[in-house]
N, CA, C and O atoms as a GROMACS GRO file, in nm:
protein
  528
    1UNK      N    1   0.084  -0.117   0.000
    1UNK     CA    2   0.000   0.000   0.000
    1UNK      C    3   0.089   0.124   0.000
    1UNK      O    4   0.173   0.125   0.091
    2UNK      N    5   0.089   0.184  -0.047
    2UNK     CA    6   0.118   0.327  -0.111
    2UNK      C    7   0.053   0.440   0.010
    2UNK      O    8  -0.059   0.445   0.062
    3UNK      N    9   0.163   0.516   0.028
    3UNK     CA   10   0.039   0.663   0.151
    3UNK      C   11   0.074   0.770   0.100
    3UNK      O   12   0.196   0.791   0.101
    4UNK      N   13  -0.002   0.858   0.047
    4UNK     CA   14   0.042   0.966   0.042
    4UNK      C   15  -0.056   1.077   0.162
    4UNK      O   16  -0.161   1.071   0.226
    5UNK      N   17   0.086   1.201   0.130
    5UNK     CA   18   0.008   1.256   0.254
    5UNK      C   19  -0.002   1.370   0.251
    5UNK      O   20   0.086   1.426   0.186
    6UNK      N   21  -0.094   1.447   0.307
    6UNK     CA   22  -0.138   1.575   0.259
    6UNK      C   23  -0.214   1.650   0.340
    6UNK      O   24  -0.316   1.610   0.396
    7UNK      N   25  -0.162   1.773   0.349
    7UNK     CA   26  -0.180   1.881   0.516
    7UNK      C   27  -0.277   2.017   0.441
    7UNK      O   28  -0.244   2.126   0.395
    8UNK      N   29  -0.401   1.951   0.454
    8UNK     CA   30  -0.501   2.080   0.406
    8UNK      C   31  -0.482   2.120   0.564
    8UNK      O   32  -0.461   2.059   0.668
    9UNK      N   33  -0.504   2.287   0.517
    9UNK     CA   34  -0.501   2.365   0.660
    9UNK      C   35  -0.646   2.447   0.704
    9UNK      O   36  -0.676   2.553   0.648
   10UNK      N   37  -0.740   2.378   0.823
   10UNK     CA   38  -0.876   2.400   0.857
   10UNK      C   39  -0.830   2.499   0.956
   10UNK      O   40  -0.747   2.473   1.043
   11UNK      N   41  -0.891   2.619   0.938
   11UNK     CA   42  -0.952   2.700   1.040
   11UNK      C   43  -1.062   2.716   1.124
   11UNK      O   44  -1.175   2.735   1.079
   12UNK      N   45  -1.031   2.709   1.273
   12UNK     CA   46  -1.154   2.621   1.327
   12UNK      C   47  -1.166   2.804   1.434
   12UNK      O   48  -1.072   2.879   1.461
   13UNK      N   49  -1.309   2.819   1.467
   13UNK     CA   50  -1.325   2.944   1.546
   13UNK      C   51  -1.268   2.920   1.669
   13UNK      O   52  -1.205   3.010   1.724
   14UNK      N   53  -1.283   2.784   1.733
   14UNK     CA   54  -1.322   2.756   1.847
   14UNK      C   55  -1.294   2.622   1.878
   14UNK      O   56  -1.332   2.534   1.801
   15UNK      N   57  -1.194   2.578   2.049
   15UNK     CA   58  -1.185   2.461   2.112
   15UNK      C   59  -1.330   2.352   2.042
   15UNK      O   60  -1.442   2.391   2.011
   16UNK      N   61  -1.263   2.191   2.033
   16UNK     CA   62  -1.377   2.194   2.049
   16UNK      C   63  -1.359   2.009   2.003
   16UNK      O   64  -1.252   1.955   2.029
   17UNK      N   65  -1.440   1.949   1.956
   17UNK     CA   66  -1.417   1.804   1.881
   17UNK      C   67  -1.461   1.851   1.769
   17UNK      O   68  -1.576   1.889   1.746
   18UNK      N   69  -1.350   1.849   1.681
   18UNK     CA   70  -1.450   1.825   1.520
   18UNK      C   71  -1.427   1.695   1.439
   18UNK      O   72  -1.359   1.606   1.491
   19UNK      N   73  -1.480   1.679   1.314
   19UNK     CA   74  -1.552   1.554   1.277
   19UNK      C   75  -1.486   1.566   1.103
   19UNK      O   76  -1.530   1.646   1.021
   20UNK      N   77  -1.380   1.474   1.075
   20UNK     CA   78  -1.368   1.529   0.902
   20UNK      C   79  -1.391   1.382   0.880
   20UNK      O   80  -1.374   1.284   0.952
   21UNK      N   81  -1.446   1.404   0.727
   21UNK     CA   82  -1.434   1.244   0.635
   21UNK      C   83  -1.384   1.267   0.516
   21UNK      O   84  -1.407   1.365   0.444
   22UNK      N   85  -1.293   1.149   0.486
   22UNK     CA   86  -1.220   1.148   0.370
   22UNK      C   87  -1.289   1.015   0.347
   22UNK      O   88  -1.332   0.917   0.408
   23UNK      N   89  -1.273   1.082   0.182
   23UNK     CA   90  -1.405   0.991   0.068
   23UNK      C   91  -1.256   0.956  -0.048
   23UNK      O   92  -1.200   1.037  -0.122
   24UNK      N   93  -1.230   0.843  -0.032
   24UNK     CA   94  -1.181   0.828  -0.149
   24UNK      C   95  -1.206   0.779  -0.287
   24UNK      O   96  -1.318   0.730  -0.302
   25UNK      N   97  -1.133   0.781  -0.386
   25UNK     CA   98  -1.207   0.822  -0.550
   25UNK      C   99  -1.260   0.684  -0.582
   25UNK      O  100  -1.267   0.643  -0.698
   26UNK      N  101  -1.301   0.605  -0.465
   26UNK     CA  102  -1.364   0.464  -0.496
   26UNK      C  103  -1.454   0.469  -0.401
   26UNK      O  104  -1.494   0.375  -0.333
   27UNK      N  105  -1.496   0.616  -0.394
   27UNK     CA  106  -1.664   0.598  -0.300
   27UNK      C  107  -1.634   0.551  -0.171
   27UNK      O  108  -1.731   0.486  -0.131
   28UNK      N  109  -1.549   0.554  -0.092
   28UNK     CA  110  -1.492   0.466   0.023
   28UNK      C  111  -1.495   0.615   0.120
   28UNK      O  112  -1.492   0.722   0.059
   29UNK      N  113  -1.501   0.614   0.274
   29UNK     CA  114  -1.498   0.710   0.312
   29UNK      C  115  -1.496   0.671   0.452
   29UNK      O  116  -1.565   0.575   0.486
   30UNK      N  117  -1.404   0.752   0.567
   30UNK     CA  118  -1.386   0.750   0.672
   30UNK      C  119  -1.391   0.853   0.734
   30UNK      O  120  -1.386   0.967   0.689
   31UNK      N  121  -1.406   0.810   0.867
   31UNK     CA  122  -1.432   0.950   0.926
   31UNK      C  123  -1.331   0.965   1.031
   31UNK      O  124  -1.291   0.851   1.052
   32UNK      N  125  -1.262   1.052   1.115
   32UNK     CA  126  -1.167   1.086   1.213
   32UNK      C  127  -1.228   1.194   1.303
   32UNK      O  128  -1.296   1.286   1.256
   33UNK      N  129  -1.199   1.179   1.451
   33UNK     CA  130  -1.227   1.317   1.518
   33UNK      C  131  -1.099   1.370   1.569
   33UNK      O  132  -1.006   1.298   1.608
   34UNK      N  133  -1.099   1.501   1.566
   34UNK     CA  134  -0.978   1.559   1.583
   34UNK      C  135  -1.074   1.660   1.735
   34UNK      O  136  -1.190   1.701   1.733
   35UNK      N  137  -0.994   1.668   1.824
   35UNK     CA  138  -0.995   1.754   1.959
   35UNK      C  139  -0.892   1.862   1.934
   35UNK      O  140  -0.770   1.848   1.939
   36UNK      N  141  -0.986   2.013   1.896
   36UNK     CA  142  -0.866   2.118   1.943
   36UNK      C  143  -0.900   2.195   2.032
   36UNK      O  144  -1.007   2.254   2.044
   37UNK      N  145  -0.760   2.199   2.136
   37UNK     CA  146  -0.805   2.258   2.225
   37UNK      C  147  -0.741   2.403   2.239
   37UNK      O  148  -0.651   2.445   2.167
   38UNK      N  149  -0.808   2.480   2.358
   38UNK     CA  150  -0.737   2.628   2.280
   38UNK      C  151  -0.635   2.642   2.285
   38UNK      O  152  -0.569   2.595   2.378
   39UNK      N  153  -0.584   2.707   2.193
   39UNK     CA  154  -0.425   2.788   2.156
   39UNK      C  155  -0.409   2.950   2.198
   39UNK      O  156  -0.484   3.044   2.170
   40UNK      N  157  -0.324   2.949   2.251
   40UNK     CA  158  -0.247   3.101   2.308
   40UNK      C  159  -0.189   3.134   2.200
   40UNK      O  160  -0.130   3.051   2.130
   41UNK      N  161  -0.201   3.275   2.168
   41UNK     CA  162  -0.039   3.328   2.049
   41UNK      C  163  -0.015   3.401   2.189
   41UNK      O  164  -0.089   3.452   2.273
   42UNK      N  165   0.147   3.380   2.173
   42UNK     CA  166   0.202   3.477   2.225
   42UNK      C  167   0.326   3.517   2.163
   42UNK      O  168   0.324   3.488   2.044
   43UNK      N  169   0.435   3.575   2.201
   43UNK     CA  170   0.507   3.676   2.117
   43UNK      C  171   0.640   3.596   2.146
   43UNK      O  172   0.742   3.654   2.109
   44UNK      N  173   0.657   3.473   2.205
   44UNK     CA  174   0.764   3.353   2.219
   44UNK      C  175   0.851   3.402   2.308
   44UNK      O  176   0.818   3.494   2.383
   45UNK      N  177   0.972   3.346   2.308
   45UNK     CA  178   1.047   3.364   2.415
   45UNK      C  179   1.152   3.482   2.357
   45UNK      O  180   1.230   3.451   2.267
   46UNK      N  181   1.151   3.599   2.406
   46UNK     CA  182   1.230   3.725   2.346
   46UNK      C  183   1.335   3.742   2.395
   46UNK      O  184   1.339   3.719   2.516
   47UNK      N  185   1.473   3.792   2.324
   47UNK     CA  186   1.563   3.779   2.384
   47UNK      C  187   1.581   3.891   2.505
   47UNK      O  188   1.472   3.942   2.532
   48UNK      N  189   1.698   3.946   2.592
   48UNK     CA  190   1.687   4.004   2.653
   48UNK      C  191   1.839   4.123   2.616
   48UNK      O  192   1.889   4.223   2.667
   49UNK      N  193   1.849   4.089   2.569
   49UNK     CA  194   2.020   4.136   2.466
   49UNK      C  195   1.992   4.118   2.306
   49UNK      O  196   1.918   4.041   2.245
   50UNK      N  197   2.087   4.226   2.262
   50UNK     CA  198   2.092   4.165   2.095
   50UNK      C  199   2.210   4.280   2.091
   50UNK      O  200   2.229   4.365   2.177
   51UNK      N  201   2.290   4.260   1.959
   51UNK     CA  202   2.416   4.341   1.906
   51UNK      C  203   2.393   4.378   1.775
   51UNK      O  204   2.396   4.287   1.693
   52UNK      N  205   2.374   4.479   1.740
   52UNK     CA  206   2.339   4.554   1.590
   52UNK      C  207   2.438   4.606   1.560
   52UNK      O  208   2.448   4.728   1.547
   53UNK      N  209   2.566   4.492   1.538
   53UNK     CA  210   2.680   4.565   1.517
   53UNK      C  211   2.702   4.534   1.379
   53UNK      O  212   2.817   4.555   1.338
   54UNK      N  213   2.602   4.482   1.281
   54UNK     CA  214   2.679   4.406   1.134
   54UNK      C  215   2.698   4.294   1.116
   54UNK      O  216   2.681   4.242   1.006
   55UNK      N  217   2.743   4.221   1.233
   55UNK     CA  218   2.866   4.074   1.219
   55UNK      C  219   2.749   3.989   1.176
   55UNK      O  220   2.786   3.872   1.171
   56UNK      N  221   2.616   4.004   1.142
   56UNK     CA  222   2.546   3.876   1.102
   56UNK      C  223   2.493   3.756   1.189
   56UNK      O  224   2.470   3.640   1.156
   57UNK      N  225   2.481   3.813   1.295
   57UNK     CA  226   2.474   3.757   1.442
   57UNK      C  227   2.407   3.835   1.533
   57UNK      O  228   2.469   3.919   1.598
   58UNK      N  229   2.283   3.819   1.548
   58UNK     CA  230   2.177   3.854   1.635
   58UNK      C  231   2.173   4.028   1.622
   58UNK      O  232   2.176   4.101   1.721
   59UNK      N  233   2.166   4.075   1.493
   59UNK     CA  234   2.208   4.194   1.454
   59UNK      C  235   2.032   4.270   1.504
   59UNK      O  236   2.010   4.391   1.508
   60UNK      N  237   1.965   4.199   1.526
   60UNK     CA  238   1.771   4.255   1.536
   60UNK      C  239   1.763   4.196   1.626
   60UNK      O  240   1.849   4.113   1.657
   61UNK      N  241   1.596   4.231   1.734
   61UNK     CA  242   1.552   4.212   1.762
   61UNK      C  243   1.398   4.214   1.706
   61UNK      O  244   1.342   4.322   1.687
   62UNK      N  245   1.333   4.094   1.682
   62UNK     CA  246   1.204   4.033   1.629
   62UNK      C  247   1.128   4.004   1.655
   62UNK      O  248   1.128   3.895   1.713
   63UNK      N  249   0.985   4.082   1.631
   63UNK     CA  250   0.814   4.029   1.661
   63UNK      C  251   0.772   3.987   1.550
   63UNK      O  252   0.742   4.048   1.448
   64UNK      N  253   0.772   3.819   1.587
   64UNK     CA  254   0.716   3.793   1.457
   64UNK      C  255   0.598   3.665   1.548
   64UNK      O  256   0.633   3.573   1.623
   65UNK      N  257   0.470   3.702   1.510
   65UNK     CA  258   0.360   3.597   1.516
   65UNK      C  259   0.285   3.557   1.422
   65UNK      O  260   0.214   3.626   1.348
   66UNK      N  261   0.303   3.410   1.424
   66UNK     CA  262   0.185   3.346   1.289
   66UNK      C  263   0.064   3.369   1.355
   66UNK      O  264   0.044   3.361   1.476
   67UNK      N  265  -0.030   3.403   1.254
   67UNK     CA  266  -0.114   3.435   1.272
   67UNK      C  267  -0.220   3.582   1.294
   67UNK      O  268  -0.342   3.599   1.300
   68UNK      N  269  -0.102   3.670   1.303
   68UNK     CA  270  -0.110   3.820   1.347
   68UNK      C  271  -0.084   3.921   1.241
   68UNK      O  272   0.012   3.947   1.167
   69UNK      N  273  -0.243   3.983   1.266
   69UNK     CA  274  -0.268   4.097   1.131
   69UNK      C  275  -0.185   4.206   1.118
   69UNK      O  276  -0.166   4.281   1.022
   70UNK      N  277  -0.133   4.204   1.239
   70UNK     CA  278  -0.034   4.353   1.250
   70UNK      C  279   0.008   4.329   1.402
   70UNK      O  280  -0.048   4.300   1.507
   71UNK      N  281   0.156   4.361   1.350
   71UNK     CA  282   0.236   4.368   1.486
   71UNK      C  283   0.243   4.557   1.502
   71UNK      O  284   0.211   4.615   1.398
   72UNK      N  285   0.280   4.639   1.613
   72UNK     CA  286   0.318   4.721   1.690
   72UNK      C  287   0.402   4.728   1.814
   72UNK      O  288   0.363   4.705   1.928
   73UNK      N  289   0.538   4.766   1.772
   73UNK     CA  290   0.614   4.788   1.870
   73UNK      C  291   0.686   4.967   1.882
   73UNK      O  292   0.736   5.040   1.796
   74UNK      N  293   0.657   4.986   2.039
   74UNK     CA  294   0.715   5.103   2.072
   74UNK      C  295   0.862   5.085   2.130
   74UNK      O  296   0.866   4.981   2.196
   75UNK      N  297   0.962   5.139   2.128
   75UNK     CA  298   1.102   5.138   2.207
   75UNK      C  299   1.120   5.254   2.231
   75UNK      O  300   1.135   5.338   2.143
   76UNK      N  301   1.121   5.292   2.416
   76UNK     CA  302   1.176   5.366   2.461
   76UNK      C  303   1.292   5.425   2.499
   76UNK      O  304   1.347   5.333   2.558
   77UNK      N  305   1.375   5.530   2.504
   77UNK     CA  306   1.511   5.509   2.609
   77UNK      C  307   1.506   5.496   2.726
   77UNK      O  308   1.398   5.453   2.765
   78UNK      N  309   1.591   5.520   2.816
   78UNK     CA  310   1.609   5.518   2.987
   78UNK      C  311   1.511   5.635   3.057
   78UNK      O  312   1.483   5.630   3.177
   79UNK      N  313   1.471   5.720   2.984
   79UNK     CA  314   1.438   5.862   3.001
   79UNK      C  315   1.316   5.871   2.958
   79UNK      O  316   1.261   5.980   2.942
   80UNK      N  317   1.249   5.730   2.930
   80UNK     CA  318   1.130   5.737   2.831
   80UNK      C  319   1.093   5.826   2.709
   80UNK      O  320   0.986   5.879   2.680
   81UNK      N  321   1.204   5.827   2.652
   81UNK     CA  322   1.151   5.930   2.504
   81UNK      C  323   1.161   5.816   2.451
   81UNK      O  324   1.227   5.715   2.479
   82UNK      N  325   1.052   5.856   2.331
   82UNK     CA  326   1.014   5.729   2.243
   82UNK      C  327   1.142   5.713   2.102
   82UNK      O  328   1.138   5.780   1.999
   83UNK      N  329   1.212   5.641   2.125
   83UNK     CA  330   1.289   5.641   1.985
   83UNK      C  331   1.280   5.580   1.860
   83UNK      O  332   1.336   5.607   1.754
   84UNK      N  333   1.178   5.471   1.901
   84UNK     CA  334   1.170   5.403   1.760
   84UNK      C  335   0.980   5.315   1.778
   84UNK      O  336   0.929   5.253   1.871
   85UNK      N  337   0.930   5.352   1.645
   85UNK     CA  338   0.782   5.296   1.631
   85UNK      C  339   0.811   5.195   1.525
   85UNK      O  340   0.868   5.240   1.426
   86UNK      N  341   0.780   5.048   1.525
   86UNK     CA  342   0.782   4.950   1.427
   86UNK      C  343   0.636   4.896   1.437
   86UNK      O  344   0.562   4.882   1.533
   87UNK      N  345   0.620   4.868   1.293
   87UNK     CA  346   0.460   4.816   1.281
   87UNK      C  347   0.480   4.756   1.173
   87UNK      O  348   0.562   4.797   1.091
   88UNK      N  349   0.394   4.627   1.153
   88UNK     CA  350   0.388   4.530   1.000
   88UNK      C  351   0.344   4.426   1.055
   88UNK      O  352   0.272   4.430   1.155
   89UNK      N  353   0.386   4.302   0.989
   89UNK     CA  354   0.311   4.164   0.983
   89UNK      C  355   0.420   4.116   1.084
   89UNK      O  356   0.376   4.056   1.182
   90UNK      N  357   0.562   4.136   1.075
   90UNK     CA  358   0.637   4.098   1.153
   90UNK      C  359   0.784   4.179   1.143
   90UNK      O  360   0.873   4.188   1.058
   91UNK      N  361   0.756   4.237   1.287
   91UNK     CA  362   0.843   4.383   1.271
   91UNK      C  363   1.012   4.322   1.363
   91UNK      O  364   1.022   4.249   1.462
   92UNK      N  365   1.100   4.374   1.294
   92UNK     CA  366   1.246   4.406   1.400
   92UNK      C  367   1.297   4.558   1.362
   92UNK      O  368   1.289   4.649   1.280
   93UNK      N  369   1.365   4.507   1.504
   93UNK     CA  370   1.449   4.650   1.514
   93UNK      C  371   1.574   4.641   1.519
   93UNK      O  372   1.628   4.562   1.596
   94UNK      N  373   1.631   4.708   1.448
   94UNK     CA  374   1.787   4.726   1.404
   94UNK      C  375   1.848   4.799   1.473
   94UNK      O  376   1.952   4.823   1.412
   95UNK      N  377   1.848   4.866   1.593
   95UNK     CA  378   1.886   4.960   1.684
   95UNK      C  379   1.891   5.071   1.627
   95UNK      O  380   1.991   5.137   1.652
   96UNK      N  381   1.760   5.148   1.506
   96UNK     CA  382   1.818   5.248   1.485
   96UNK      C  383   1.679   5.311   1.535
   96UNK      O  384   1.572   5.251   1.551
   97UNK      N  385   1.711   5.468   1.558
   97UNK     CA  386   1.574   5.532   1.586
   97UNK      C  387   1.540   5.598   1.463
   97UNK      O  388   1.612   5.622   1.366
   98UNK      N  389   1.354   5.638   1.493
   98UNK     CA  390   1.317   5.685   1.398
   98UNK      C  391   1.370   5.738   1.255
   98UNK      O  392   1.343   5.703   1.141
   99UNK      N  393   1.453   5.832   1.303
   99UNK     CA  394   1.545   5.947   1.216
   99UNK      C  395   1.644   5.865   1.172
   99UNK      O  396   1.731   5.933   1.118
  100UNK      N  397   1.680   5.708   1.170
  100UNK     CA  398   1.787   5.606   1.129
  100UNK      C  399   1.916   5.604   1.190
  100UNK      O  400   2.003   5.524   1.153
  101UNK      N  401   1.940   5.717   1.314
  101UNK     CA  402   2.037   5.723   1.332
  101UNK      C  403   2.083   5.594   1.485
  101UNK      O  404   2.009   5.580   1.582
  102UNK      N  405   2.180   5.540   1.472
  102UNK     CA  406   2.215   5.407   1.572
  102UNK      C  407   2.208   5.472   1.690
  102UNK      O  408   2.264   5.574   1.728
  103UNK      N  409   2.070   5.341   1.788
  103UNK     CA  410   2.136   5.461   1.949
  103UNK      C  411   2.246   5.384   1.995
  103UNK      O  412   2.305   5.293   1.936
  104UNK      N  413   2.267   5.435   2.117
  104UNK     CA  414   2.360   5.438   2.232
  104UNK      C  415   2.337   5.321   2.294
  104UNK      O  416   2.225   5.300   2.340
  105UNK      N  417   2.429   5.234   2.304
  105UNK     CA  418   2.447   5.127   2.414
  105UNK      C  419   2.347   5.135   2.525
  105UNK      O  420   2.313   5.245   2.569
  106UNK      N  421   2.304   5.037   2.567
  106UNK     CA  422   2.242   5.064   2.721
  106UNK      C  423   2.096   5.047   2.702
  106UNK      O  424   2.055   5.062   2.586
  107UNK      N  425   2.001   5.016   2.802
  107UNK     CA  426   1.890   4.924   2.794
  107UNK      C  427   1.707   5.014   2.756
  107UNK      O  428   1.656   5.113   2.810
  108UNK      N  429   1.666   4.942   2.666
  108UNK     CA  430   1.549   5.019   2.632
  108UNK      C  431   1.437   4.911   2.679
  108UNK      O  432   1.450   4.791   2.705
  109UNK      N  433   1.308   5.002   2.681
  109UNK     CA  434   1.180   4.958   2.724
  109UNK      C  435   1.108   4.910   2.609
  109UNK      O  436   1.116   5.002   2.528
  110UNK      N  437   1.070   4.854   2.580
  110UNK     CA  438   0.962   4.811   2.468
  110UNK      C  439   0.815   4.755   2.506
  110UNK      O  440   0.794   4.666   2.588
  111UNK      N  441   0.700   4.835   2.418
  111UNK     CA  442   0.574   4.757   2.431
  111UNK      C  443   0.514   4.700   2.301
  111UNK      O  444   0.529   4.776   2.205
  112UNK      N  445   0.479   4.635   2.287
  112UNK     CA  446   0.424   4.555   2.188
  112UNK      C  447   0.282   4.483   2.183
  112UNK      O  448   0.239   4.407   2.270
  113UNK      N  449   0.221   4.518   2.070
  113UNK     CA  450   0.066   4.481   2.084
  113UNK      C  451   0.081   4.414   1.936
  113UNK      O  452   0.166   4.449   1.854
  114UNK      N  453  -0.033   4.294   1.911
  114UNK     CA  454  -0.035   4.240   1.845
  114UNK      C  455  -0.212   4.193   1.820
  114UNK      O  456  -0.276   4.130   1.905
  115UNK      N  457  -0.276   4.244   1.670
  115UNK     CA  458  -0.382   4.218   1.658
  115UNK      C  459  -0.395   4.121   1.602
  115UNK      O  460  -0.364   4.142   1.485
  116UNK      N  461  -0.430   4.000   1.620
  116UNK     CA  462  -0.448   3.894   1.553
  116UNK      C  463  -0.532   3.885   1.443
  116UNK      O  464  -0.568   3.994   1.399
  117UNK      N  465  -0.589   3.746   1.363
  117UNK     CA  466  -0.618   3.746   1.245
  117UNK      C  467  -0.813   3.728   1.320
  117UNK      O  468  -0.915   3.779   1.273
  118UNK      N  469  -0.802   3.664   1.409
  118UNK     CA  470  -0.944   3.620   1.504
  118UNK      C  471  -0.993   3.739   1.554
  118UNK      O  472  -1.109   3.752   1.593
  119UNK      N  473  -0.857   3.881   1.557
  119UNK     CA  474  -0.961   3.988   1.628
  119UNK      C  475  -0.947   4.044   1.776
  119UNK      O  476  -0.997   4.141   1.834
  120UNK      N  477  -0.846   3.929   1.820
  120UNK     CA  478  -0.795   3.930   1.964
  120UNK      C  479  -0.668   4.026   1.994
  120UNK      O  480  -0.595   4.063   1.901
  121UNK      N  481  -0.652   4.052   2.086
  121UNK     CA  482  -0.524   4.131   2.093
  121UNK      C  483  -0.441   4.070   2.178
  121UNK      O  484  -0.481   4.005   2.275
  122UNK      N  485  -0.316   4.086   2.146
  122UNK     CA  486  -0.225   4.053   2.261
  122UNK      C  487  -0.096   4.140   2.263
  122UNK      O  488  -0.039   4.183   2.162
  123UNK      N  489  -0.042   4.166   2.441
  123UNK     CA  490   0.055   4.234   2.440
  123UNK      C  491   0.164   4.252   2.533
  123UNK      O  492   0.156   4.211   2.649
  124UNK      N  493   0.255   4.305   2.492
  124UNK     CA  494   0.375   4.173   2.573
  124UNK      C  495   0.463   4.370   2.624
  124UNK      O  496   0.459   4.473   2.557
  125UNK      N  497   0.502   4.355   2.705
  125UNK     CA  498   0.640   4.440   2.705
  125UNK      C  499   0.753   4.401   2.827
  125UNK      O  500   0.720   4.320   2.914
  126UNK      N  501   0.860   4.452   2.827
  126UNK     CA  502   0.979   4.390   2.835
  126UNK      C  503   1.176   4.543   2.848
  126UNK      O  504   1.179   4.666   2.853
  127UNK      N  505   1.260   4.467   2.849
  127UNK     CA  506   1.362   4.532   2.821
  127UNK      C  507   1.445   4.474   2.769
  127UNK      O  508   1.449   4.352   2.782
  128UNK      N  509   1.519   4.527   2.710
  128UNK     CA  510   1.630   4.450   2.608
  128UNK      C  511   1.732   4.566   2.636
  128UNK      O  512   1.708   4.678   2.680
  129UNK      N  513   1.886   4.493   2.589
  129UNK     CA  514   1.962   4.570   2.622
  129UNK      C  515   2.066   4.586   2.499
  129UNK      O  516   2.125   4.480   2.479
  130UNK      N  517   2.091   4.658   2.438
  130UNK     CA  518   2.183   4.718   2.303
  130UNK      C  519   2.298   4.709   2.337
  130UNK      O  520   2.336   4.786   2.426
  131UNK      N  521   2.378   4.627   2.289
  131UNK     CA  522   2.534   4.619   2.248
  131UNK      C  523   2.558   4.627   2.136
  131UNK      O  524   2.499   4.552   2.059
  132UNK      N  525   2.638   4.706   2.094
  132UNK     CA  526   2.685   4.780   1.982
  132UNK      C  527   2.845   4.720   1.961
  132UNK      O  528   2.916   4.764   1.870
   0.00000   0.00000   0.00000
């Protein structure tokens, strides 16, 4: 017997038991229940350091969620002035502020909100610290 295999992707609203049948091209047909139970997005495990020095090595820091219509991140300095606004499907920051120019060593605040594709929000904030 021969298997082939094949990952259609169901979007389900809601936890729950659902019910699929596969009919194969000889009128034959089975049925399976699949249990999903709920899923969290969250924004994963973030680093707490990164170096935006070039070398090709942890040069960003990254919000990236499957599933999420739009990311938003704010970065503050020590002093709370806002230096850098990132927004998209899945945003990093290169240590530069707004105006592109590289900041200064030393640790910033970040908040981050994330609207999902369901409508939900989620939002994470944190500090990270810039080595240059």
């Amino acid at each position: 017997m021969e298997y082939r295999r094949y990952y259609p992707e169901i979007t389900v609203d809601s936890a729950g038991a659902y019910f699929i049948t596969v009919t194969a091209a000889n009128g034959c047909a089975d049925t399976v229940t699949i249990t999903v139970d709920e899923v969290e997005c969250s924004f994963g495990d973030l680093p707490n350091v990164f170096t935006p020095n070039g070398d090709g090595f942890n040069d960003t820091f990254t919000f990236d969620i499957e599933g999420a219509d739009n990311i938003t991140v704010q970065i503050f300095n020590r002093w709370g002035n806002l230096v850098r606004v990132l927004d998209g499907e899945s945003v990093s920051w290169d240590g530069t502020t707004n105006a592109g120019n590289m900041v200064s060593e030393g640790v910033y605040y970040y908040i981050g909100q994330a609207k999902l594709i369901n409508g939900k929000q989620l939002e994470v904030a944190g500090y990270i610290q810039v080595l240059n």
